[in-house]
N, C-alpha and C positions, 0 to 999 in steps of 0.2 A: 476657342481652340477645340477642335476635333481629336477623340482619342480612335486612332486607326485600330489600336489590340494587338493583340500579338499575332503572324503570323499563323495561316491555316495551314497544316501539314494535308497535301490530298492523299484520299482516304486509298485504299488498298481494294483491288477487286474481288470478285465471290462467286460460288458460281463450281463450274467445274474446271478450275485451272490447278488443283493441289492433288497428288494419288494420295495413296491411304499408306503405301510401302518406297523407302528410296529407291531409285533406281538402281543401283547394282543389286538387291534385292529381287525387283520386280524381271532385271533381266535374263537374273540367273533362272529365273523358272520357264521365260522366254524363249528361251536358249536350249530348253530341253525338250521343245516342240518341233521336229526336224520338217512337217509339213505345213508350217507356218513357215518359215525357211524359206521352203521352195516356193511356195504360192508369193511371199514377197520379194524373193528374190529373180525370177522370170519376171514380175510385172515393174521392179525397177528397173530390171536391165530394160526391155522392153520400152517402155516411155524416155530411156534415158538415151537409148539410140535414137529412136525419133527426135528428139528435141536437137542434138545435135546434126542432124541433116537438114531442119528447118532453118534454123539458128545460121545455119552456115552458108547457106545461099542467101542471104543480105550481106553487103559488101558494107554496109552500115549502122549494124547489128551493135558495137561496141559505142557508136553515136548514139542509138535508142538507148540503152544503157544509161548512159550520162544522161541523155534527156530525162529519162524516168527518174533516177537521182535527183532530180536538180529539182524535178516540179516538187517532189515528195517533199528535199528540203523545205522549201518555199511557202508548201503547204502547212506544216508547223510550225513554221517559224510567223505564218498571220493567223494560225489556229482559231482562234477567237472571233476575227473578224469574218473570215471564211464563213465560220459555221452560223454567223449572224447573216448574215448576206443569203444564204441556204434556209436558214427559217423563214426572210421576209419573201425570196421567190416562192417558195413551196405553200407559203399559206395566201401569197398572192395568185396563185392558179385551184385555190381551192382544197388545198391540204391542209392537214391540222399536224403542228409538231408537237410534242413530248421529250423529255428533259429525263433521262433516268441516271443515275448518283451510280449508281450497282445493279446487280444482278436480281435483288430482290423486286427493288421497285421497279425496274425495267419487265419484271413478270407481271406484276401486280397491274400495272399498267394497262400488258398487253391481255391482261385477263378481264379486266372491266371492259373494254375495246368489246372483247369477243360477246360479253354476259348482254352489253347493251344491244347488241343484234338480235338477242334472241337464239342463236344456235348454240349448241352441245358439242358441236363440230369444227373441224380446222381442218384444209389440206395446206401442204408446206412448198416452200422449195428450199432444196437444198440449202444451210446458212449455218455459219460454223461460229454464227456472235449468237444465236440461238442454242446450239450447241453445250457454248459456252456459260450462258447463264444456267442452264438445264430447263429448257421453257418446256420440254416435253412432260418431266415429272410433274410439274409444277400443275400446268393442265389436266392432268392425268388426276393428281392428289384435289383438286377444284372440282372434278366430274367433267370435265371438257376431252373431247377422242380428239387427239393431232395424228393427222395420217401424213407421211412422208410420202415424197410422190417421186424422187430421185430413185432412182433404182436401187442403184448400192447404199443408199441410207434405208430404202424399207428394205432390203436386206441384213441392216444392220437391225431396224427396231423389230422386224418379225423374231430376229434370230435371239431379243434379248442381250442381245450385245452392245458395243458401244465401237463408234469409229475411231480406227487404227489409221488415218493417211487423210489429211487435209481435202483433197483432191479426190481420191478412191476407197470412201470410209470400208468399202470392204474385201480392199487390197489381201486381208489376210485367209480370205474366205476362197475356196476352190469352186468349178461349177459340180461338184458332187456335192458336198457340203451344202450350195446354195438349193440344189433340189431336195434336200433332205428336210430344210426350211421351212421351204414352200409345200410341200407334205404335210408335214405338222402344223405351221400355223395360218396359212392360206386358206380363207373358206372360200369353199366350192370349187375348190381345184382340182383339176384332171386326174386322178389316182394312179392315169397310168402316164403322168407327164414324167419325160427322160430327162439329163442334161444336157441336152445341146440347147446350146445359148439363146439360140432364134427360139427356142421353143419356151424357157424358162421369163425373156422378156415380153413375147406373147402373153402367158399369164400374168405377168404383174401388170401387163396393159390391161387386160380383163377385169383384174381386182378392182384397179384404178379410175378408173371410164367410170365408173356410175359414181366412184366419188366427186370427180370434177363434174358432174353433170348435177350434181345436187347440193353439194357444200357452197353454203353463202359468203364461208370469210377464208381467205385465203392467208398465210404468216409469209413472208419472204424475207431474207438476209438483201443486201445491196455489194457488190462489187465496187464501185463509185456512185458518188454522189457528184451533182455537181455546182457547185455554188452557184454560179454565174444565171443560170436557167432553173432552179431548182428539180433537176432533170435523175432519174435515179436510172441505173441499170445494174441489171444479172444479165450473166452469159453462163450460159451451159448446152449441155449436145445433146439432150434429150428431146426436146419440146416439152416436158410435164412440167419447166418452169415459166413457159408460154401462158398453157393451159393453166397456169393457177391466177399468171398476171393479168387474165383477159375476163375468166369467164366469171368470178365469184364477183357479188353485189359489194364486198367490203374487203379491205387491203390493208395490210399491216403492214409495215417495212421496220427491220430492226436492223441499224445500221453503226459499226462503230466508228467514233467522231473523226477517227483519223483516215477514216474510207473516202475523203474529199480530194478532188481537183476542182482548181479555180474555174476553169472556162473550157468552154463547149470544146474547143480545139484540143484544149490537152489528153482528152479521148481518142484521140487521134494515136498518140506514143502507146498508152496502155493496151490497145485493142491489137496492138503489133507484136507488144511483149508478153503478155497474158497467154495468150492461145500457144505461140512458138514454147515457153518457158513451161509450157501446165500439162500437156497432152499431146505436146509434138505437132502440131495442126497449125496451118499457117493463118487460119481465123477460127470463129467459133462456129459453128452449127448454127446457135441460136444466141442472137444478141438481142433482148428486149429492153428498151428503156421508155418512162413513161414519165411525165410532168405533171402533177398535178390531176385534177377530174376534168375528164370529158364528157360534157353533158353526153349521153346516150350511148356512148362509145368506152368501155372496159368497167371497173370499179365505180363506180357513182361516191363512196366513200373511204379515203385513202389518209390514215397514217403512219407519219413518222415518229420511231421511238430512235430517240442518237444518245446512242450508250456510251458511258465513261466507260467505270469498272476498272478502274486502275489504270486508264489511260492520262489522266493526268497528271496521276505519281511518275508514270514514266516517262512523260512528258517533262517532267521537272527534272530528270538525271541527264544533264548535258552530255555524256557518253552514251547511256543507254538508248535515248529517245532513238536513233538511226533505227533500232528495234521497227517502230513504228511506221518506216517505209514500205514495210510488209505488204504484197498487195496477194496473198496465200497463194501464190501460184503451186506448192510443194517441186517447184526445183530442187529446193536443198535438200528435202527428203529422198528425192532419187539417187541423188549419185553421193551419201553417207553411209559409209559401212557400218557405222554404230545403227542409225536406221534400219538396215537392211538385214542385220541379224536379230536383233531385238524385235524389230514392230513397234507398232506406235503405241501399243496399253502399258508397257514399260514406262513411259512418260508422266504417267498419269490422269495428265490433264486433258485439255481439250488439243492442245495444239502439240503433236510429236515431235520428234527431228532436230533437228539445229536447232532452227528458227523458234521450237517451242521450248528449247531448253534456256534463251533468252526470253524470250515473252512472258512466260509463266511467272518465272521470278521475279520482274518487273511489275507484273500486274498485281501478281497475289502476294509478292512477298515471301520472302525468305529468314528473316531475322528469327522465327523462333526456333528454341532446339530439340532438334533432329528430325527440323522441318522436309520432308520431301523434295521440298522444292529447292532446297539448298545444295542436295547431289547432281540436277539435272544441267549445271554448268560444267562439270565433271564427267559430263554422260556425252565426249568427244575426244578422240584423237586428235583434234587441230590440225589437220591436212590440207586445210584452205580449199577442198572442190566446195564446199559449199558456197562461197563468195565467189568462185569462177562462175557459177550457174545460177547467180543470183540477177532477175533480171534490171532491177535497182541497186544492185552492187551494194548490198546491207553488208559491212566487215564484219561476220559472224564471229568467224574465230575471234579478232580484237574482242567482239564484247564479252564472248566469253570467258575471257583471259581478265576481263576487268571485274566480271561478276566473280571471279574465283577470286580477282582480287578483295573485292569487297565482302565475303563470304571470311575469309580470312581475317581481316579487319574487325567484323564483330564478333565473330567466334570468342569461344573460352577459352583460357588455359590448357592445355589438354598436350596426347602423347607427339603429336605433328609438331606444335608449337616447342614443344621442349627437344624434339629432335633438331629442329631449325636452329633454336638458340644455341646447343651443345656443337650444331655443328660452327655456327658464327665464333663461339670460343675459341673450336680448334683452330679456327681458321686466323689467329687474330694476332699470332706470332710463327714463325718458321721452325721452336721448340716445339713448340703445340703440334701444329701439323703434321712432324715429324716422327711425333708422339703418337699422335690418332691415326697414320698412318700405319706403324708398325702392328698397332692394337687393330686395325680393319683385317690384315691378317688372321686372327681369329676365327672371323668369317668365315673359313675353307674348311674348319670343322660341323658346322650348321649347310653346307654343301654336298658334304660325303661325296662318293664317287661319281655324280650327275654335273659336279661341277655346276649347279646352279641350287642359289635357296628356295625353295618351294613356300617353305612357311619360317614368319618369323615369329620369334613368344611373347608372350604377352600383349599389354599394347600395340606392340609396333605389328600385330598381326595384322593389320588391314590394307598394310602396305602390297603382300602379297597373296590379297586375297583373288586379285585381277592379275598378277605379273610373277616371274618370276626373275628373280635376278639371279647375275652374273658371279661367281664365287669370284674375291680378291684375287688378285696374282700372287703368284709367290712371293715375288720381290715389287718393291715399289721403282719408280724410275729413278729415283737417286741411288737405291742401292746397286739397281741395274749398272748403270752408268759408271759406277765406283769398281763395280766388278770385272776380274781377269774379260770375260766373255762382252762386257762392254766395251773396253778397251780396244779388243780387238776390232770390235763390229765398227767400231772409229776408226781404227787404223785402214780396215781394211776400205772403206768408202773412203777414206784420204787416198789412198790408194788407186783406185778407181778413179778419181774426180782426176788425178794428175795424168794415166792416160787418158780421158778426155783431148 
């Protein structure tokens, strides 16, 4: 007889998915930046008008939908086997794959990779599972220089900052701001360079150009993979993700394991909903995808690193996993008003917006106390535009509603839980009710003349630390009803309804 053991709980991701502060914390100082505001506010409106005139000229648009749904499903649900089928193509054209657990090993990995070429050096393309592990410091603290070669990511790492916006890390940044940047940390830049745009991407073309002409190893994130072919691609609108795929002797791809479609064809649905859902464009500029080595022709040496990092944990929450149909286009970052006044470092993590206040928790975990990560289910109104603009229809809201349920579930005893229970009491008889009813009254004293509570004491302060409430009415609707002045408002609507 074989002893199987006991179940393995999978492990929790690492990395940069947790802030240091909760989010209504982190927003309330957000919130007091009024030119962070505008710079994200112009560029959500902005991409969010575009997508909806793209979007709207397909008479079929709600079909791709479903379709992206449906593969996504599909794809988790053979998760295993997919990603098996993906290692024997990719090593059968000549690629070599890698297994990383977390965010540690997935660096460590990608750092031996680099040490055995020989180079000090990296150029990147844009990649937000890189990001996510934090491969840049990790580099940095080894002696290895990663240079970004996306535009608004070296705008984010010249500036010492960190991306705000899936899609546009530095959506938060103005083009004044960006030449003040390129001023201070740009070597050999134009002293007398202005802000106009054409002139600010000019020089980071400049910076740029002798990197990709000299760096031997390139890092890139993956958009899809795809089983069937062992075939990977990035889309982006620049070409510097071109120039990283083509020109360096050695290729890193760091991809996380849920970035898979089964078959060449089903590239077909995402290459429709990507571009329309990400940037308003009815394709992309640059779509590179590559299989493998070609003798003489791009990379001669090409690894795969396919990162858990908490994809598995969340892979195991039968609610949660839908999470995992993500394909980052930041739709749902555009058209959220919690987004759009906060910004994305509110978040903490690597991933803002909806979409990152489900991801986060999922991957890294929320169980300890006064985890960060345990506010950012809470960091939504529930309005549902996120799920209208999702191009694989992920039910955002629902899971956040489930994560706030589960958040509740393990939580402690505390002032919320004992408000809930006191109110289940009153609730539990028509004496009772009747009872904490007339006592809600009280209320209209903690109102004063505003007619609403601004702050409540003690404990129950955090209720309105974000809202304020409504002062009680006078009378409750039983008393209403019972009085001369109800009476009448009956009589007189009986009244009314008989001339009818």
């Amino acid at each position: 007889m074989t002893a199987l053991g006991m179940p393995v709980v999978p492990p929790r991701g690492s990395g940069n998915l947790r802030g240091i502060r909760k989010f209504p914390d982190a927003a309330h100082q957000e919130l007091a930046n009024p030119q962070l505001r505008r710079n994200i506010g112009k560029a959500t409106h902005t991409i969010r008008a575009k997508r909806l005139d793209v979007t709207g000229e397909l008479p079929d648009w709600e079909q791709l939908r479903d379709a992206g749904a449906a593969i996504k499903t599909d794809v988790l649900n053979r998760l295993p086997e997919l990603l098996t089928q993906l290692e024997e193509a990719v090593t059968a054209r000549g690629g070599v794959v890698h297994w990383a657990a977390d965010a540690a090993e997935a660096n460590a990995i990608v750092t031996d990779l680099i040490r055995k070429t020989g180079s000090d050096e990296v150029i990147k393309v844009k990649s937000m599972a890189t990001q996510e592990i934090g491969l840049n410091e990790h580099l940095e603290e080894q002696g290895i220089a990663a240079y970004e070669t996306d535009l608004a990511e070296l705008i984010v790492q010249l500036g010492h900052d960190k991306p705000s916006h899936i899609l546009v890390p530095a959506i938060h940044r103005n083009r004044a701001e960006i030449r003040e940047i390129f001023l201070r940390e740009m070597p050999d830049v134009d002293p007398d360079l202005d802000d106009n745009p054409r002139h600010l991407a000019a020089a980071a073309r400049k910076f740029l150009r002798h990197k990709f002409m000299t760096v031997p190893v390139a890092v890139s994130g993956a958009n899809f993979g795809i089983a069937e072919t062992g075939t990977l691609a990035v889309v982006e609108s620049e070409g510097n993700g071109r120039m990283c795929l083509t020109l360096p002797q050695t290729l890193i791809t760091v991809m996380g394991i849920e970035k898979l479609l089964p078959t060449f064809r089903d590239l077909e649905v995402f290459l429709q909903l990507l571009p329309r859902s990400s940037t308003g464009e009815r394709m992309n500029p640059y779509t590179s995808m590559w299989t493998g080595v070609t003798p003489g022709d791009g990379p001669q040496e090409f690894h795969l690193v396919l990162l858990d990092n908490g994809r598995t944990a969340a892979l195991a929450d039968e609610i949660g996993r839908e999470a995992l149909h993500c394909i980052r286009c930041s739709a749902c970052l555009n058209v959220c008003p919690v987004y759009e006044r906060t910004g994305g470092h509110a978040y903490g993590s690597t991933y803002p917006g909806p979409i990152g206040a489900v991801l986060s928790p999922q991957l890294a975990g929320m169980d300890e106390p006064d985890d960060p990560n345990a506010s950012l289910p809470f960091a939504s109104s529930l309005c549902g535009a996120c799920y209208d603009a999702c191009p694989v229809k992920i039910d955002i809201p629902s899971l956040l509603v489930e994560l706030r349920h589960q958040k509740v579930e393990h939580a402690r005893f505390g002032p919320e839980a004992a408000a809930m229970k006191a109110a289940s009491l009153a609730m539990s008889t028509s004496r009772r009710w009747t009872a904490a009813q007339k006592a809600a009254g009280l209320g209209r004293v903690l109102a004063g003349k505003k007619g609403k509570i601004t702050h409540l004491p003690g404990p129950l302060a955090g209720w309105t630390d974000a809202r304020d409430m409504p002062a009680p009415p006078k009378q409750t609707f039983r008393q209403w009803w019972a009085s001369d002045e109800g009476h009448a408002a009956l009589a007189k609507a009986r009244e009314e309804g008989q001339q009818r």
